[in-house]
DRENPAGU-109898 format. One record per residue (C-alpha): residue in three letters; x, y, z. Coordinates in steps of 0.5 Angstrom, whole numbers, padded with zeros to 4 digits, always signed. Last residue first. Layout:
N
ALAXYZ;...
! end
This chain:
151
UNK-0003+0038+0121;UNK-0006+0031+0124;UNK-0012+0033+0129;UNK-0017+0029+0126;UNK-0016+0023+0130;UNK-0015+0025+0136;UNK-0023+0027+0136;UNK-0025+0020+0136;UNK-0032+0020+0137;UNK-0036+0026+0137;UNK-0030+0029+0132;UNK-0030+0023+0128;UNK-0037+0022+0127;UNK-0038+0029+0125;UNK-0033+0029+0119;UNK-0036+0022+0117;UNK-0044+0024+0117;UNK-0041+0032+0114;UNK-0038+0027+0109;UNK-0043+0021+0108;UNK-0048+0027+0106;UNK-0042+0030+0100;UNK-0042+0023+0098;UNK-0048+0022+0098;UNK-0051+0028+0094;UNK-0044+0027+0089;UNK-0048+0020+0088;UNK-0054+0024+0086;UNK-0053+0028+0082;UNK-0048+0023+0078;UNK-0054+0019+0078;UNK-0058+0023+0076;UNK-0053+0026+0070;UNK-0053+0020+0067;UNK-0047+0014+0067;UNK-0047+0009+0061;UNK-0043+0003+0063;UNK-0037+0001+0058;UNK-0036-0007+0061;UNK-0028-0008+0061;UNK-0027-0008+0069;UNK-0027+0000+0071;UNK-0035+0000+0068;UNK-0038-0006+0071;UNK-0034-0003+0078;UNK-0037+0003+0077;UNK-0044+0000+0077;UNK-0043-0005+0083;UNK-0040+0001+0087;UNK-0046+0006+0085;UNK-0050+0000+0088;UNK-0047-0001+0094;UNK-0047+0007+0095;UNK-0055+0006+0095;UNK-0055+0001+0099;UNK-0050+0004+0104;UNK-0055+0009+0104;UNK-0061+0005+0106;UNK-0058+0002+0111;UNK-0058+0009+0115;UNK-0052+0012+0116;UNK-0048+0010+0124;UNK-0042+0012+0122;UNK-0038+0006+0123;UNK-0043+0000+0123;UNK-0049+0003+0118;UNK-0042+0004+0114;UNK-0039-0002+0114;UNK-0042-0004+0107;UNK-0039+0001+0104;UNK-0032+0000+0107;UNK-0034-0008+0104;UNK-0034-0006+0097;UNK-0027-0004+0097;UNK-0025-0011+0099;UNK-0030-0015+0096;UNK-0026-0021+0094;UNK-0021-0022+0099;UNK-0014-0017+0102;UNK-0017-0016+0109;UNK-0021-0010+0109;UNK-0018-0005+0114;UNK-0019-0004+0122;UNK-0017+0001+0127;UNK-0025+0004+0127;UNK-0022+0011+0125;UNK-0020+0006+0119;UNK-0026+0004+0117;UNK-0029+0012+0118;UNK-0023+0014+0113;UNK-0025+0008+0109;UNK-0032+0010+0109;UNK-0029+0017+0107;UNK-0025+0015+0101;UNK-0030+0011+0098;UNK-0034+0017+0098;UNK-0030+0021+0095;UNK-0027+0016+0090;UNK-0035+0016+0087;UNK-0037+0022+0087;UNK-0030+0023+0083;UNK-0033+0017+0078;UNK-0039+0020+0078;UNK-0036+0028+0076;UNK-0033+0024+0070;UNK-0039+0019+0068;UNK-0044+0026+0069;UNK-0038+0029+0064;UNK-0035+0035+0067;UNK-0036+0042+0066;UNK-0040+0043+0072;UNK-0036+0041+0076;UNK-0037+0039+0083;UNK-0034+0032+0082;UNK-0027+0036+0083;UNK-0029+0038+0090;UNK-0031+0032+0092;UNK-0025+0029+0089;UNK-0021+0033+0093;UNK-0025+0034+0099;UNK-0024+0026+0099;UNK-0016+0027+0098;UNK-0017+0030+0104;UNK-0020+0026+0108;UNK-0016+0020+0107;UNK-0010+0024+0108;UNK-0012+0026+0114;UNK-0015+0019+0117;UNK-0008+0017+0116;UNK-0005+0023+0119;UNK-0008+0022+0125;UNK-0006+0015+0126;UNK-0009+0008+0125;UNK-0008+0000+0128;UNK-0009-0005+0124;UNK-0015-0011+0125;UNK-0016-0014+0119;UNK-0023-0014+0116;UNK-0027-0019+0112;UNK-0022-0025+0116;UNK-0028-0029+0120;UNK-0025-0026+0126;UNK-0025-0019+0123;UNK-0032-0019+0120;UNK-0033-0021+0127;UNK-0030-0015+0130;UNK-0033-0011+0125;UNK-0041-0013+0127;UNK-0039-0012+0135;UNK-0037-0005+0135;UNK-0030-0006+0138;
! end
């Protein structure tokens, strides 16, 4: 196991788990999904951020758990399958800078505090999800090809 995870794993951050391809399938898939959605013109820069947003969640989790590991139930539970990114897929730490503060944002928001979403950042968190993606599906076929070969 990566170092890194491994001790997230021994403090408690993350919880060793075993996965299967069918796991990593759903999560793919619901990533395409939101992705998909948060292509469309028609929404608000909020709606298409907030689909951006799941997609990409749902594809640092995907590369988390291609890991065998989950966040543990703590504080920054979601916010830690960006952190890992640099870990599980290689990204550079500028990208999971980026995805951190989309996080901090639409957790202001999620949480009782109405936050403004311009259509910028809309662009550019869809940008990212789409790169974290090809990033993620590459990775997986490089490293764990096992994985996506659910049907």
């Amino acid at each position: 196991m990566n170092p890194v995870l491994a001790e997230l794993a021994k403090k408690g951050e993350l919880k060793r788990e075993p996965t299967s391809p069918d796991e990593i399938k759903s999560f793919l898939d619901h990533a395409a999904q939101a992705l998909s959605d948060a292509g469309v013109s028609g929404l608000s820069a909020s709606g298409r951020f907030e689909f951006a947003y799941t997609a990409a969640h749902a594809l640092a989790f995907a590369a988390l758990r291609a890991h065998e590991v989950r966040p543990g139930a703590g504080r920054g539970h979601r916010a830690i399958v960006f952190f890992t990114l640099t870990q599980t897929v290689g990204v550079p730490d500028t990208f999971g800078s980026s995805l951190n503060r989309y996080h901090t944002k639409r957790n202001r928001s999620e949480y009782g505090q109405w936050v403004e979403v311009t259509e910028a950042e809309a662009k550019d968190l869809f940008e990212l999800a789409t790169t974290l993606q090809g990033r993620v599906l590459h990775w997986l076929e490089i490293h764990r090809p096992k994985l996506t070969s659910a049907k």
